[in-house]
C-alpha positions as CSV (number, residue, x, y, z in Angstrom):
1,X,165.9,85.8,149.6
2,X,165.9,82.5,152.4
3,X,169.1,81.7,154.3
4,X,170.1,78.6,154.0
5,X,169.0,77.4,157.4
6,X,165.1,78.8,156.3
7,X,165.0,76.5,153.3
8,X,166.2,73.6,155.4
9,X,163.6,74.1,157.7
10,X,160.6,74.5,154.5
11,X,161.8,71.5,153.1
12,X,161.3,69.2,156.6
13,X,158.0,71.0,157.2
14,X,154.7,69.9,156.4
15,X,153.2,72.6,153.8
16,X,151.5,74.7,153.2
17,X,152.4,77.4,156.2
18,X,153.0,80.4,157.3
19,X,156.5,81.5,157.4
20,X,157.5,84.6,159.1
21,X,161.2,85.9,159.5
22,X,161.6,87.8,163.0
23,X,164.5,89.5,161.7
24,X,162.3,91.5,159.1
25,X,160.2,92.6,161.7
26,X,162.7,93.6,164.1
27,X,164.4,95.9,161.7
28,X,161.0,97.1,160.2
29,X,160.0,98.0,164.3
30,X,163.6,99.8,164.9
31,X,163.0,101.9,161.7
32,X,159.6,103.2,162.9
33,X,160.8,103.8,166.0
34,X,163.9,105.7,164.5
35,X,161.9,107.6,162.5
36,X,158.9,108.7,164.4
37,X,159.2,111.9,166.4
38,X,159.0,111.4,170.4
39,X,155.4,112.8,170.4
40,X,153.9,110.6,168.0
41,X,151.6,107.7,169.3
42,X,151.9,104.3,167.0
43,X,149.3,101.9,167.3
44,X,149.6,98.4,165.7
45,X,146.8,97.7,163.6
46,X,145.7,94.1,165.0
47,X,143.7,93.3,161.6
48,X,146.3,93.1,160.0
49,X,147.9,89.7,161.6
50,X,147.0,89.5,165.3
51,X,149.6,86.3,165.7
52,X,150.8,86.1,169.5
53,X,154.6,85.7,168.8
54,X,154.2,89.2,166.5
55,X,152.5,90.9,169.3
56,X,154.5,90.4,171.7
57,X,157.3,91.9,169.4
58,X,155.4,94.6,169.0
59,X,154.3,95.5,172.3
60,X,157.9,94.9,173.7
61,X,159.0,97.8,171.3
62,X,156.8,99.8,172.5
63,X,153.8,100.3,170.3
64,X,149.8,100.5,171.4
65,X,147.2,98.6,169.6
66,X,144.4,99.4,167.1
67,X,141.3,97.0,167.3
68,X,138.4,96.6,165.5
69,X,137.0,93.8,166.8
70,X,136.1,92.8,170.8
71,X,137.7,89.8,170.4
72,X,141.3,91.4,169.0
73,X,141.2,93.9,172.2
74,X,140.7,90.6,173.8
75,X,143.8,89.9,172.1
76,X,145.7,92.7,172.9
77,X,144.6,92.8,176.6
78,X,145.7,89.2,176.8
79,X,149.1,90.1,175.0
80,X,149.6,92.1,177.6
81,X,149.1,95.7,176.0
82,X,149.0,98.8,178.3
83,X,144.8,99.4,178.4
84,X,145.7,103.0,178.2
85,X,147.2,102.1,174.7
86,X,144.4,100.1,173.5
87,X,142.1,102.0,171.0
88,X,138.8,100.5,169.7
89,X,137.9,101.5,166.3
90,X,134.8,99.4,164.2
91,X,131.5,100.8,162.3
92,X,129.6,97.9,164.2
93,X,130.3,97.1,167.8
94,X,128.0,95.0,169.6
95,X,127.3,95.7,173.4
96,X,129.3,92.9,174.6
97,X,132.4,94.0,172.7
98,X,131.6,97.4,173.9
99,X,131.0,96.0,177.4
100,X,134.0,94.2,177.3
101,X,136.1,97.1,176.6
102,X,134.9,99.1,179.6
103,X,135.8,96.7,181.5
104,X,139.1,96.7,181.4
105,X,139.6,100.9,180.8
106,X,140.6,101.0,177.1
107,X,142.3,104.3,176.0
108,X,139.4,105.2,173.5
109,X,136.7,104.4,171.5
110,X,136.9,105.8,168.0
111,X,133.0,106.4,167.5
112,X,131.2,106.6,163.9
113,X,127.8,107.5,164.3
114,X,125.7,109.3,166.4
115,X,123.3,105.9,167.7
116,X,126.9,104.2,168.6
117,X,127.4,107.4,171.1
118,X,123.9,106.9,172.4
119,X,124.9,103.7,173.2
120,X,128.1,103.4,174.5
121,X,126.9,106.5,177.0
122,X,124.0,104.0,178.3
123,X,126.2,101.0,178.7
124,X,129.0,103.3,180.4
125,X,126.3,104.7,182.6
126,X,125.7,101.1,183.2
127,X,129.0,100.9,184.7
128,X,128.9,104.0,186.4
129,X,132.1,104.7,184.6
130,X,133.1,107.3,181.7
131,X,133.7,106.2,178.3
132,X,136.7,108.1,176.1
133,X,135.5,108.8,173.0
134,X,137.4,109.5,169.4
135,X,134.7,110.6,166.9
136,X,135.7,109.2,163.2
137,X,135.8,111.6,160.2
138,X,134.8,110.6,157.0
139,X,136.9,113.4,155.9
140,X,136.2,112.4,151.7
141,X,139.4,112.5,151.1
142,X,140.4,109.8,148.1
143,X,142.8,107.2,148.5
144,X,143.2,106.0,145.1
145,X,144.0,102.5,146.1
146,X,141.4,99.5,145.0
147,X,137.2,100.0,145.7
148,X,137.6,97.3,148.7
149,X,140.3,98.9,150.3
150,X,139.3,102.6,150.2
151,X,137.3,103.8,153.6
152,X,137.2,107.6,153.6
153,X,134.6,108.8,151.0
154,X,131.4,109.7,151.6
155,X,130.2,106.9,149.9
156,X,131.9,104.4,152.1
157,X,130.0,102.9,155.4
158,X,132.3,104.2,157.7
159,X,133.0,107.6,160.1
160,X,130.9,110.9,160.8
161,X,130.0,113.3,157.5
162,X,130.9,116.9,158.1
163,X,127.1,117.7,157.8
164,X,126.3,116.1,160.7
165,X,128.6,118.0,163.5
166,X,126.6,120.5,164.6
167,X,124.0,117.6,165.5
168,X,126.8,115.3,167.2
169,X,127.8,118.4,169.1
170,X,124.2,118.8,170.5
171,X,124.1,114.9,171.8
172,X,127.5,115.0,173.4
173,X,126.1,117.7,175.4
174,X,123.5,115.5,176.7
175,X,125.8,112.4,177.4
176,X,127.7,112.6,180.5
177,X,129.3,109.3,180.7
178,X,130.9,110.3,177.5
179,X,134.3,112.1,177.3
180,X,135.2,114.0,174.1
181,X,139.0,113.2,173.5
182,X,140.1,113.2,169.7
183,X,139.2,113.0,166.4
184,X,140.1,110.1,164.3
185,X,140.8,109.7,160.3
186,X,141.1,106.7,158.0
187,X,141.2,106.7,154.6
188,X,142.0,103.4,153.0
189,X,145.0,101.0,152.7
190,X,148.0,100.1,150.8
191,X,148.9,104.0,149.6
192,X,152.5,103.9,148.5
193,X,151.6,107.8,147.2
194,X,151.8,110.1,149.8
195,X,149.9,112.8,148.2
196,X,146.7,111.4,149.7
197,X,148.4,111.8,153.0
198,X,149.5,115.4,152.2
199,X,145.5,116.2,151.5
200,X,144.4,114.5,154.5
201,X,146.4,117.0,156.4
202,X,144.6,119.4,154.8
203,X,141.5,118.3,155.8
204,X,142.3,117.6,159.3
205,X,143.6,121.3,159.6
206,X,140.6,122.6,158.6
207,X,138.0,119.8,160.8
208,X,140.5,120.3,163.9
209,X,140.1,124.2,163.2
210,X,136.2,123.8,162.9
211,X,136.3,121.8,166.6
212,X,138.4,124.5,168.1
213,X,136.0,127.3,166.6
214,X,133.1,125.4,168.1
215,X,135.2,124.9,171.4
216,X,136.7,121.7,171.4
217,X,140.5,121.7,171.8
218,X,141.1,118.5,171.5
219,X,144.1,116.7,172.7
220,X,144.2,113.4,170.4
221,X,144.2,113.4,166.6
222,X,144.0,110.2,165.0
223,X,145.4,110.5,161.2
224,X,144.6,106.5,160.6
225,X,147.1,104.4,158.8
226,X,147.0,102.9,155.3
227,X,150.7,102.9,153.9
228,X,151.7,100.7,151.9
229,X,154.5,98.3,151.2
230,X,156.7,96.9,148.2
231,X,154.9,93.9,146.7
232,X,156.7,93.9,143.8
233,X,160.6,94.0,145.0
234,X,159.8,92.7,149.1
235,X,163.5,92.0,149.5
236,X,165.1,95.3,148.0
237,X,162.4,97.1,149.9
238,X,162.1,94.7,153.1
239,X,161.3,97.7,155.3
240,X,158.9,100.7,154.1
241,X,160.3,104.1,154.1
242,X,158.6,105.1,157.6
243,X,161.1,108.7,157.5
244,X,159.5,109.8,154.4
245,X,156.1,109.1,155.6
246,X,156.3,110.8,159.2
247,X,157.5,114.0,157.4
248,X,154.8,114.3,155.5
249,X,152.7,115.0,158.9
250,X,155.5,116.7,160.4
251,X,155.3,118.9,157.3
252,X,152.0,119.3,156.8
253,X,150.1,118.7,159.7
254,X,149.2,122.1,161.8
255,X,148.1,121.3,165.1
256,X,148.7,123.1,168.7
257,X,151.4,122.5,171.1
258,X,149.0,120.4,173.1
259,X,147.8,118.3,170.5
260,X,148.7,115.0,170.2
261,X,149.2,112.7,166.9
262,X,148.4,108.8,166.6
263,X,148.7,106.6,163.7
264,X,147.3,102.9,163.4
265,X,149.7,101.2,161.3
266,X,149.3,97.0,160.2
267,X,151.0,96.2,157.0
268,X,153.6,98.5,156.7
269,X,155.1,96.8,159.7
270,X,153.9,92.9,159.2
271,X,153.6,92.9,155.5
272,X,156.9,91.9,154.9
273,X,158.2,89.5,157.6
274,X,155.7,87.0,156.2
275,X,155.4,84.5,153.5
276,X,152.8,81.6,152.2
277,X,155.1,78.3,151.7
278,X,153.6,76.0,149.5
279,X,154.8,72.8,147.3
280,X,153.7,72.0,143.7
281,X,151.3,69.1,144.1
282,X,150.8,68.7,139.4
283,X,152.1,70.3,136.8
284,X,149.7,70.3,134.1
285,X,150.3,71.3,130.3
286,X,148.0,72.9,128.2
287,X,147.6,74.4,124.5
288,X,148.1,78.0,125.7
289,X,148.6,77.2,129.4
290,X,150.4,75.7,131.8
291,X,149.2,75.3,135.5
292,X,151.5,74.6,138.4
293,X,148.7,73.3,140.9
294,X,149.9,74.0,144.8
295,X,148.5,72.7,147.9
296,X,147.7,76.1,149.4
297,X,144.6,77.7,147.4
298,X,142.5,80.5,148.5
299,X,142.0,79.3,151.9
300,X,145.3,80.2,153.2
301,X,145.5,83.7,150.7
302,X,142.8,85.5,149.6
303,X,144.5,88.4,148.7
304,X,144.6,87.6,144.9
305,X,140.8,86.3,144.4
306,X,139.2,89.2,146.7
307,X,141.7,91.6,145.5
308,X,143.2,91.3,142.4
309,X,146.1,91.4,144.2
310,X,149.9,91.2,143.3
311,X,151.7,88.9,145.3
312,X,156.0,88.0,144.2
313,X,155.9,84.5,143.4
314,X,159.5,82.2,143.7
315,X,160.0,78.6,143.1
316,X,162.8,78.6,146.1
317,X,163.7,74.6,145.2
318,X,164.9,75.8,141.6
319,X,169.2,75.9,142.4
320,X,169.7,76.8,139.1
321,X,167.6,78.9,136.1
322,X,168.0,77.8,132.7
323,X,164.8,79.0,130.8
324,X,161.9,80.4,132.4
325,X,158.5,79.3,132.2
326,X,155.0,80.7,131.8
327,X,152.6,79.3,134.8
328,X,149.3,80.1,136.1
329,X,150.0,79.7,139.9
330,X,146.8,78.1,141.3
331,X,145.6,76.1,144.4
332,X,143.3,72.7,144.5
333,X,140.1,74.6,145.7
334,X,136.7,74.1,144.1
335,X,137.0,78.0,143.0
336,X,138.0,79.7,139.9
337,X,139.2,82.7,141.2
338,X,141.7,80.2,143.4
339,X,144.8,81.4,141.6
340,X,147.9,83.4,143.2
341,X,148.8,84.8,139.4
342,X,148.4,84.3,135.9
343,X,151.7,83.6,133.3
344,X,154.4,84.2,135.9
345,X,157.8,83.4,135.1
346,X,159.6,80.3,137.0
347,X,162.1,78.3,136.3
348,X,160.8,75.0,135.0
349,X,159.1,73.9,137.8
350,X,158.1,70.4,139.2
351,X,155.7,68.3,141.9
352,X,157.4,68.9,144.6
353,X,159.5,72.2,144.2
354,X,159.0,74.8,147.5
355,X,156.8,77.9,146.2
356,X,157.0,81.0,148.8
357,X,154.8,83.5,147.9
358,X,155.9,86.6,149.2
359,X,155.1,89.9,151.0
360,X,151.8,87.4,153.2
361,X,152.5,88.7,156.9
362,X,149.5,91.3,156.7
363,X,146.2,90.2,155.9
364,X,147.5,86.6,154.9
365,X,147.1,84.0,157.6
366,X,144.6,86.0,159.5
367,X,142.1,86.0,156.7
368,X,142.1,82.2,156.4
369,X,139.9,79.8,155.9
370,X,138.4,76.5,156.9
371,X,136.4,76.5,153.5
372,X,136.7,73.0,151.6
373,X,137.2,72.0,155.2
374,X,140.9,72.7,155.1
375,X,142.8,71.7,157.8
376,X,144.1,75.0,160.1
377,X,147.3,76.3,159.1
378,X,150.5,75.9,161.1
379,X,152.8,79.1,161.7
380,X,156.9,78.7,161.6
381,X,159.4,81.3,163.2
382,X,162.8,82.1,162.3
């Protein structure tokens, strides 16, 4: 639901945009930190939405940051992130990214293949500094959330197969600008069942156990992130149940006293604060169909087109509901697949009427484009 004072604002302000409610995320930061035990290390995921304002929310409460890119540590180093709270995670990092990281003494490097250690050894040796490395785990471990979105099977491009340990193990030995640090997991995004959580445990336990029989006691384990949020219901579920989903670790997890636990979370804790404002530019009337035509498309949300993604769609100018009608929500680009959803129920709707489409503050304006030659979306905070 929008205060009055939010639709006020919508209705004065050039669309489409971004709309992001600080409150949300302020409650949504307060709950993790509420809920996560003293000892557990919370990185911000910056894929997820890497918007300055949000950052510096997030850094002020606290929080490290998860990159993937050289361009969102960047980011965080300009945001003013601790560098011993940056982590740099990615299956492909280029030698500038990696030279820009050692440059400014990130935290770690979560490493997924044995030619990316060969590497980042030479360009720390470069340096004549020491590079702290995570290795990734592709742990197979299923997430059971869509193809696109699942990252910890051995089928997937990314992380370290347990068959090839023994042979890691043997090159770290010979690179000594490299220190061994952690381990790090990831298996896929938006998992509102925490049963693939509970089995990752498992199969941390028993990689963490093969480590320490080999050795390597090591102080950082990275469990990734991936939980989901409420895209069905985003206002009776504004914040995710972050108590439910630490306990699961606390529960589960079995590591030593001098272990510690870090989690890279992005949508759980932007997800919600955001939503894609939009007005009706036609209404047109088919046989079988009626299209409400809006002037954000695929460009501004990709979500439903790469996806098949859900996305809680309101006409927020309708004061009243009298009947309800069946729409297909679509945009104005030269796509067929630009369409938010198929027969959703609105009140009648008109050119002109305010259409929020909700749950958009993760992996919403950050994935936009300039496709169709769209003009650059503008951002509003409330």
């Amino acid at each position: 639901m929008f205060t009055q004072k939010q639709l006020n604002t919508f209705k004065a302000t050039e669309t489409p945009f971004y709309f992001y409610d600080i409150d949300v995320l302020n409650k949504t930061l307060e709950a993790i930190k509420k809920a996560a035990p003293k000892e557990y290390h919370i990185h911000y995921a910056l894929k997820a939405n890497p918007h300055p304002t949000l950052l510096q929310l997030i850094k002020q409460a606290g929080l490290g940051a998860d990159c993937v890119s050289g361009n969102e540590v960047k980011r965080a180093v300009e945001s003013a992130f601790a560098s011993d709270k940056i982590v740099f995670a990615g299956v492909g990092k280029s030698d500038k990214e990696i030279n820009y990281a050692l440059n400014h003494s990130i935290f770690c490097f979560n490493v997924e293949s044995i030619q990316e250690l060969q590497i980042i050894n030479q360009l720390a040796s470069n340096k004549n500094t020491k590079a702290r490395i995570a290795l990734r785990i592709n742990p197979n471990v299923d997430a059971y959330t869509h193809k696109y979105i699942t990252t910890g099977l051995e089928e997937n491009k990314f992380g370290i197969n347990p068959y090839e340990f023994d042979a890691v193990l043997d090159e770290l030995k010979k690179l000594n600008n490299l220190e061994f640090i952690g381990l790090h997991f990831h298996i896929g995004s938006q998992i509102n069942d925490l049963t693939p959580f509970k089995n990752l445990c498992t199969r941390v336990n028993e990689i963490n156990k093969w480590f320490i029989n080999k050795g390597f006691l090591l102080q950082h384990i990275n469990v990734g992130g991936g939980l989901g949020i409420n895209y069905k219901e985003p206002d009776t579920q504004s914040v995710v149940d972050f108590e439910n989903y630490f306990n699961v670790f606390k529960q589960f997890l079995a590591l030593k006293p001098q272990q510690q636990v870090h989690f890279e979370l992005g949508r759980a804790i932007t997800g919600q604060c955001g939503s894609l404002i939009s007005r009706v530019l036609y209404i047109k009337h088919g046989i079988t169909t009626n299209f409400a035509i809006l002037d954000a498309g695929m460009t501004e949300l990709i979500r439903p087109a790469l996806y098949q993604a859900y996305h809680k769609i309101e006409n927020i100018s309708a004061s009243e509901v009298k009947s309800l009608v069946k729409y297909d929500v679509v945009g104005p680009i030269c796509e067929s697949s630009d369409c938010f959803g198929k027969a959703v129920e609105l009140p009648e709707t008109n050119r002109g009427d305010l259409i929020a489409i909700r749950s958009a503050g993760a992996y919403g304006e950050v994935m936009s484009s300039l496709y169709n030659l769209r003009d650059k979306l503008n951002s509003v905070f409330i």
